[in-house]
VOPAGU-2260 file (C-alpha; in pm, 1 decimal, decimal comma):
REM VOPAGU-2260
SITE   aa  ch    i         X         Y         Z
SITE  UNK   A    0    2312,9    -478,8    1764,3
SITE  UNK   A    1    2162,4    -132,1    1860,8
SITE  UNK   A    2    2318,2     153,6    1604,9
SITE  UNK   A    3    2229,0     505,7    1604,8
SITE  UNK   A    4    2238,6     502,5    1175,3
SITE  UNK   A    5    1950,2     666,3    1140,5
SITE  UNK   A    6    2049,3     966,9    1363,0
SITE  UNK   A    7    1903,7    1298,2    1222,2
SITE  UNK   A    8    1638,7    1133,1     963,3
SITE  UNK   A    9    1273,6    1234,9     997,2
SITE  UNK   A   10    1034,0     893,9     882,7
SITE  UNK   A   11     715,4     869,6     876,0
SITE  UNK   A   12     488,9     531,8     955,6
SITE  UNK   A   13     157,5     559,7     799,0
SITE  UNK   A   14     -51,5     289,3     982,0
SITE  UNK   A   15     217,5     341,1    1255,9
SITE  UNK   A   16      18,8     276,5    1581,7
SITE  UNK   A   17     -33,6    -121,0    1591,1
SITE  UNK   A   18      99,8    -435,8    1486,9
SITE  UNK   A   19     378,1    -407,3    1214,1
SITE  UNK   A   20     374,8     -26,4    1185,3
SITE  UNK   A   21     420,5      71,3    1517,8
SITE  UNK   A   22     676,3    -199,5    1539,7
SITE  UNK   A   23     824,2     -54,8    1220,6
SITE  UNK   A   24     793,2     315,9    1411,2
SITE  UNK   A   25     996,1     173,7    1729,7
SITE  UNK   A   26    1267,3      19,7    1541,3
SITE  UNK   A   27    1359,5     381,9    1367,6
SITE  UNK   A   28    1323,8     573,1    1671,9
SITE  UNK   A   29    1576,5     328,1    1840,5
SITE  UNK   A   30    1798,4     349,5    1556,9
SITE  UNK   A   31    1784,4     741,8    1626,7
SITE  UNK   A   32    1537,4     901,8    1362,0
SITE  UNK   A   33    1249,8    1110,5    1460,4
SITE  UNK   A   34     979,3     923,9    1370,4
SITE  UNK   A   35     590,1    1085,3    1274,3
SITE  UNK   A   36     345,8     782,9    1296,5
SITE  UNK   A   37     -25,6     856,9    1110,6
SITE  UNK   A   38    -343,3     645,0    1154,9
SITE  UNK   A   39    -754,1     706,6    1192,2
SITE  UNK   A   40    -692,3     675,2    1573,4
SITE  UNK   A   41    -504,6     810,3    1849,0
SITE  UNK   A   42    -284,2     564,9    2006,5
SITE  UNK   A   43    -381,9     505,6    2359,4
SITE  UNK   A   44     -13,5     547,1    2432,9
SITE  UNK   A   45     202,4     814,9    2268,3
SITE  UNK   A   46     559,5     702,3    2182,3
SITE  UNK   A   47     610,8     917,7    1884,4
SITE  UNK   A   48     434,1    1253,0    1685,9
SITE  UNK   A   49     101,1    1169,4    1590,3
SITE  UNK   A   50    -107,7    1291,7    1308,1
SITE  UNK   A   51    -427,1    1185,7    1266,9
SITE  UNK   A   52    -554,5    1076,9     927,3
SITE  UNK   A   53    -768,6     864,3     687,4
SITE  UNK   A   54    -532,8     816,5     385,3
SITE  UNK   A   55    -864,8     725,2     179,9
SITE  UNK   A   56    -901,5    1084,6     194,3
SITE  UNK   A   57    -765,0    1289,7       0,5
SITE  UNK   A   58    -842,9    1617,3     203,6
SITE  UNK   A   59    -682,7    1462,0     529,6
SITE  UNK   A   60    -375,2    1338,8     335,6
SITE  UNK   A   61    -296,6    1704,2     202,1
SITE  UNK   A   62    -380,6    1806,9     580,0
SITE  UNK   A   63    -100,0    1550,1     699,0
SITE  UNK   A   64     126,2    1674,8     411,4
SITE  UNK   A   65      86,1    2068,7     554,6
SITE  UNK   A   66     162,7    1931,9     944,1
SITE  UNK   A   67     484,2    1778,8     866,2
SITE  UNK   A   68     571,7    2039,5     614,8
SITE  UNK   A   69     532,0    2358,9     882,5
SITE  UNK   A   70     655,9    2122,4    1196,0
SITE  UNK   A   71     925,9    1924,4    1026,0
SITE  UNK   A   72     989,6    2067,8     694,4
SITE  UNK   A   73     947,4    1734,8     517,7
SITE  UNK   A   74    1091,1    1365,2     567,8
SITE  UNK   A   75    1371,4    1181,1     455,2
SITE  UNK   A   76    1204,6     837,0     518,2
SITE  UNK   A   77     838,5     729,3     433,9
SITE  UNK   A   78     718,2     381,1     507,9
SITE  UNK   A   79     389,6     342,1     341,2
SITE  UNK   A   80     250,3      68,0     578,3
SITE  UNK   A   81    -153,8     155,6     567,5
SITE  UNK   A   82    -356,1    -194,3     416,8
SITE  UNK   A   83    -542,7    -433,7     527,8
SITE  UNK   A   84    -755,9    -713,0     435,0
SITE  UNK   A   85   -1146,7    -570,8     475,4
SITE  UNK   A   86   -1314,1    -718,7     201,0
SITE  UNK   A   87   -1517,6   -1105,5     211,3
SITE  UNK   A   88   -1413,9   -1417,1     110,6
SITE  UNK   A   89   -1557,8   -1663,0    -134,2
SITE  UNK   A   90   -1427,7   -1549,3    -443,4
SITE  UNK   A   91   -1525,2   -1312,2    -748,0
SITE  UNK   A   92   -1909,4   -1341,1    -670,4
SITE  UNK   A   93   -1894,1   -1258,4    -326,5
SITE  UNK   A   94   -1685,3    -936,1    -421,3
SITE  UNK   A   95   -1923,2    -601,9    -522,3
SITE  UNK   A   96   -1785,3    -315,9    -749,2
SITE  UNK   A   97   -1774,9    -111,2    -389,1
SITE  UNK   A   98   -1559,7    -427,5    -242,8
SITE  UNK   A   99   -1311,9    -390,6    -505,7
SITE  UNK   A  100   -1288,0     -19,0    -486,1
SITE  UNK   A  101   -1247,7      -9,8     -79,2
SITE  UNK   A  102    -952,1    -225,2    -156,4
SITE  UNK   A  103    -775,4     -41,0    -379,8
SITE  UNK   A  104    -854,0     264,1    -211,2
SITE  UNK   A  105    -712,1     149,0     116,5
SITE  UNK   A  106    -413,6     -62,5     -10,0
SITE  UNK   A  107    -306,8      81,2    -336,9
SITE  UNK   A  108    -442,2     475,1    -386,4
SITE  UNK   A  109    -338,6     604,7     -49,9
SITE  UNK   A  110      10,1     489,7    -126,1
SITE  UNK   A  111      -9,2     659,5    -449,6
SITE  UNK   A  112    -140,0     936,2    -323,2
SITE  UNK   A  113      36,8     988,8      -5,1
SITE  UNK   A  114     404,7     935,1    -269,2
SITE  UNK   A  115     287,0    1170,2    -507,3
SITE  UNK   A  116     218,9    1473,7    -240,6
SITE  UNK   A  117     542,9    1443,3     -36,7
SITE  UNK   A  118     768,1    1319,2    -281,0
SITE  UNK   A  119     858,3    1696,8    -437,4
SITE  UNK   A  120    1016,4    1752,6    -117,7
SITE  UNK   A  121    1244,1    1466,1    -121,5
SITE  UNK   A  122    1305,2    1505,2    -516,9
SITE  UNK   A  123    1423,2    1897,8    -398,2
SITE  UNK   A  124    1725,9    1737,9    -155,6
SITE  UNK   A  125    1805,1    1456,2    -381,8
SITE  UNK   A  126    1742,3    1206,5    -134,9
SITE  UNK   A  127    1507,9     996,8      41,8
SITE  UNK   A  128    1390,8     664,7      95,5
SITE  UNK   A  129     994,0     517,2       1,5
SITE  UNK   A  130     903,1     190,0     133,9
SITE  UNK   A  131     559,9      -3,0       8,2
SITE  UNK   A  132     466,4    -249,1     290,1
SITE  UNK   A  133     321,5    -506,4      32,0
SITE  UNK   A  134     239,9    -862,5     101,8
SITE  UNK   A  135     321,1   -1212,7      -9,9
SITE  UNK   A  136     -70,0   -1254,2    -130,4
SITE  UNK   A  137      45,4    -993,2    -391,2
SITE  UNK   A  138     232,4   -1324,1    -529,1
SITE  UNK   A  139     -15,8   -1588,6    -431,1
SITE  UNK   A  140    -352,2   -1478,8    -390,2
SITE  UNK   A  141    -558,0   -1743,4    -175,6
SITE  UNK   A  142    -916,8   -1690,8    -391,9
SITE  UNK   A  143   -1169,5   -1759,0    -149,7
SITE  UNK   A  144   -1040,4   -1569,9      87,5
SITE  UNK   A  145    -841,6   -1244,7     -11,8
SITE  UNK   A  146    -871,1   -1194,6    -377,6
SITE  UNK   A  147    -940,6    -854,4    -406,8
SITE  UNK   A  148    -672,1    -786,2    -115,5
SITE  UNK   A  149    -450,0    -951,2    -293,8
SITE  UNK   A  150    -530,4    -797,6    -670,8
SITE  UNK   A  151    -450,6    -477,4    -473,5
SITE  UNK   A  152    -136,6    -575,6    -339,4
SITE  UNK   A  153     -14,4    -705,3    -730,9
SITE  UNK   A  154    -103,4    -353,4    -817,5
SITE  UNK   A  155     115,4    -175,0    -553,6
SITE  UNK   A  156     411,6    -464,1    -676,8
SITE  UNK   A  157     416,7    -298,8    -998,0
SITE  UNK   A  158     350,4      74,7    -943,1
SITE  UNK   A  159     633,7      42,3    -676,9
SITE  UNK   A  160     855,2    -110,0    -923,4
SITE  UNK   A  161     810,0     175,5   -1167,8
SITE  UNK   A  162     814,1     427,8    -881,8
SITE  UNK   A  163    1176,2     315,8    -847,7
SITE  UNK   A  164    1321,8     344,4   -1191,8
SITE  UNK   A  165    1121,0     677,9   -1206,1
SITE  UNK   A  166    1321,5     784,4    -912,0
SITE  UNK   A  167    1643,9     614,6    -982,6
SITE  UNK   A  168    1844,6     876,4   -1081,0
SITE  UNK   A  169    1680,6    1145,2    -831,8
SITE  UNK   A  170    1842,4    1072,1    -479,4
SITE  UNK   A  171    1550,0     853,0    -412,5
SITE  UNK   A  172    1536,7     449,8    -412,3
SITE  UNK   A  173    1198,5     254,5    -345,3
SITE  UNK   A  174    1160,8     -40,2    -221,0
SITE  UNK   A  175     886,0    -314,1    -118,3
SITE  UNK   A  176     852,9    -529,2     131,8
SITE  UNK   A  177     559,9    -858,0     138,0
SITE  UNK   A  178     531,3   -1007,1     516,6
SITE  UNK   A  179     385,1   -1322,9     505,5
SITE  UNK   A  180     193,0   -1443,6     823,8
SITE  UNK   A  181     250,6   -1192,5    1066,3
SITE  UNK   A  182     106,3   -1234,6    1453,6
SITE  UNK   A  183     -66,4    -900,7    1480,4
SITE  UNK   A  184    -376,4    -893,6    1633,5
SITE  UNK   A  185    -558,3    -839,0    1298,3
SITE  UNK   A  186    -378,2   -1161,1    1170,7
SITE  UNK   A  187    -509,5   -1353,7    1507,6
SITE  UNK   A  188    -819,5   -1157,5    1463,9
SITE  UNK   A  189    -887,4   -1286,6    1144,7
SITE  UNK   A  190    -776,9   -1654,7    1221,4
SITE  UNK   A  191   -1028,6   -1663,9    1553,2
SITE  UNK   A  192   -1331,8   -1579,8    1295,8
SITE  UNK   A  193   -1212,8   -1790,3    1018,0
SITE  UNK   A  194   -1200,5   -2072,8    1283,4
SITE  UNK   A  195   -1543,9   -2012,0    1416,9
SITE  UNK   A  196   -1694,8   -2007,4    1108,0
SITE  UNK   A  197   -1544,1   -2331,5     992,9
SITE  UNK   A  198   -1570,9   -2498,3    1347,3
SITE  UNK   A  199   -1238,2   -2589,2    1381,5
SITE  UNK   A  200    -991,1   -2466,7    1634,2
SITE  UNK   A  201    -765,0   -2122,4    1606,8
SITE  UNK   A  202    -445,3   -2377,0    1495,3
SITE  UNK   A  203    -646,0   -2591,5    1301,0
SITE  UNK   A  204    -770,1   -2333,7    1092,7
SITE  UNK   A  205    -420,9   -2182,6    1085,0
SITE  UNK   A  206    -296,7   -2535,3     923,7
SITE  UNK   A  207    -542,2   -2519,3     694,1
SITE  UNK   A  208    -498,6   -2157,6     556,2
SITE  UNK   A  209    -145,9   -2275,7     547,9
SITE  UNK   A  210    -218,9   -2601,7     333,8
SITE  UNK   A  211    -339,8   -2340,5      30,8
SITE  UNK   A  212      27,0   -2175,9      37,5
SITE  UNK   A  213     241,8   -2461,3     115,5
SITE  UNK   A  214     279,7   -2410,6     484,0
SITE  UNK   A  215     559,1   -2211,8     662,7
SITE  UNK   A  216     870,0   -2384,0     630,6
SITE  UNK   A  217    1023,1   -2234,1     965,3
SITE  UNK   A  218     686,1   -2371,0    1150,6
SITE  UNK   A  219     579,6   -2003,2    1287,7
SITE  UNK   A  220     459,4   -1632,0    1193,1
SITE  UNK   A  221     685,7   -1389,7    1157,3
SITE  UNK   A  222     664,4   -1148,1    1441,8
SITE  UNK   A  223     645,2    -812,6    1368,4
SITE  UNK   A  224     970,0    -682,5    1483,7
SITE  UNK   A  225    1087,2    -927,1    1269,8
SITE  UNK   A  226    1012,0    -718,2     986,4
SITE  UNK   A  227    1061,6    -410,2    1174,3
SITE  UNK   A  228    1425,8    -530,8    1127,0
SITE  UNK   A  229    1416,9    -523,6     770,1
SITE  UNK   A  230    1276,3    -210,5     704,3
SITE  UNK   A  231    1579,7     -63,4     963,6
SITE  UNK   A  232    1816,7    -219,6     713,2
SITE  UNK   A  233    1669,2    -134,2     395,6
SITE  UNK   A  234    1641,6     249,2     501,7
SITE  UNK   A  235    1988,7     242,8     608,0
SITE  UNK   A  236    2275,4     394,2     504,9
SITE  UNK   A  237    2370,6     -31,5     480,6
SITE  UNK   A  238    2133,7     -38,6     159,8
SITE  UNK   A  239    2222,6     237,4     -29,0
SITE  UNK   A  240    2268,2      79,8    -391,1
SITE  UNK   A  241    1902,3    -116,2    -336,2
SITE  UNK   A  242    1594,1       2,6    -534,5
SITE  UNK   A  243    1309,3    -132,2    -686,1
SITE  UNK   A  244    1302,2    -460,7    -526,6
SITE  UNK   A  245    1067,9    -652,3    -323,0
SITE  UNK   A  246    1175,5    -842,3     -21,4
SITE  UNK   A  247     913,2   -1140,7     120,7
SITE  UNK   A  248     916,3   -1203,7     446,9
SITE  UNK   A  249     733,9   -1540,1     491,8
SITE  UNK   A  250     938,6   -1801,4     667,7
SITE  UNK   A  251    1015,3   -1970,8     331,9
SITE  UNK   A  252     625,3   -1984,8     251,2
SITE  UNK   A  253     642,0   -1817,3    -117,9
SITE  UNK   A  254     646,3   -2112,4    -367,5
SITE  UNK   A  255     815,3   -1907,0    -612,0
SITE  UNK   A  256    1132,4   -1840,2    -758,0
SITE  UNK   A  257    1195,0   -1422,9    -723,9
């Protein structure tokens, strides 16, 4: 059902021009907030306010922080969506000290460092809403394939976590959210080489990634305005006594209780 609830909110999507963020960046313009998307690269459409920056940097993060600050005066929502997987599989001997630190950097620091530069502003209304885009490897790391990704992603769990209780009683509630399989074109991206280099087929090797985690139980990825959806909700005025919690998205994949 279309609503205008977030009507008058300024968010902004780090990562916001592909795949889940932009889908994440469509859903809260439709649901009426003006919506700032950042990334490395200018979209080759425009749907929203761009900024261009590289929030493994900590010059070009305080240079987005002084755009929205003189052309918005700040944001009420901030979806920290910036990650990826960019490191090798095979496990701890494949991984270098520089792997380990271009994974935190990317999936862990820029959050950090992105929270601690804008949230003044939002601690100054008394309100506001941060949202970690996390992911179920965070849970269930796959070790020849993701382990530092998913060290990184553990890491953002638990500083989110105490990000919330910090903020608790400040206006502000945190929140996370861990997609699971996702069809983005990094997620097919990555399935196409993983198939080539075992020989296999594009759903073959999607099978067997699968087999490590359990499987799906719904049968399918999520699609990304799937958890578009979710993010709508949890930013809305619908979720106003949630904090500090961590919502997987996964089909039922997550073996785990909580």
């Amino acid at each position: 059902m279309e609503t205008k609830d977030l009507k008058g909110k300024k968010a902004l999507v780090t990562g916001g021009t592909k795949g889940i963020g932009k889908a994440i960046a469509d859903e809260l313009a439709t649901a009426g907030a003006q919506v700032i998307v950042s990334a490395r690269t200018k979209p080759e459409v425009k749907s929203h306010h761009f900024i261009a920056a590289d929030l493994t940097d900590a010059d070009q993060v305080a240079g987005l922080s002084k755009e929205i600050a003189d052309t918005f005066g700040g944001i009420d929502i901030l979806i920290n969506n910036v990650g990826g997987l960019t490191t090798p599989g095979g496990g701890h001997g494949t991984l270098s000290d520089a792997h380990w630190q271009q994974e935190l950097d990317l999936n862990l620091i820029s959050a950090i460092r992105l929270d601690r530069i804008l949230l003044p502003q939002m601690i100054r209304q008394q309100s506001g809403v941060v949202i970690h885009i996390s992911s179920v490897a965070g849970k269930q790391a796959i070790w020849n394939l993701n382990m530092a990704y998913a060290v990184a992603k553990a890491a953002l769990n638990s500083y989110s976590k105490a990000l919330a209780t910090e903020l608790a009683d400040k206006g502000i509630r945190v929140l996370t959210v861990s997609p699971g399989a996702t069809r983005t074109e990094p997620m097919v991206r990555f399935l196409n080489d993983y198939a080539a280099s075992a020989g296999i087929t594009p759903g073959e090797g999607m099978k067997q990634l699968m087999a490590q985690t359990g499987g799906i139980p719904m049968g399918r990825m999520a699609e990304p305005e799937e958890v578009a959806q979710l993010i709508h909700f949890l930013v809305s005025p619908s979720a106003t006594y949630l904090t500090g919690s961590n919502y997987a998205i996964d089909g039922g994949s997550l073996p785990v209780v909580g």
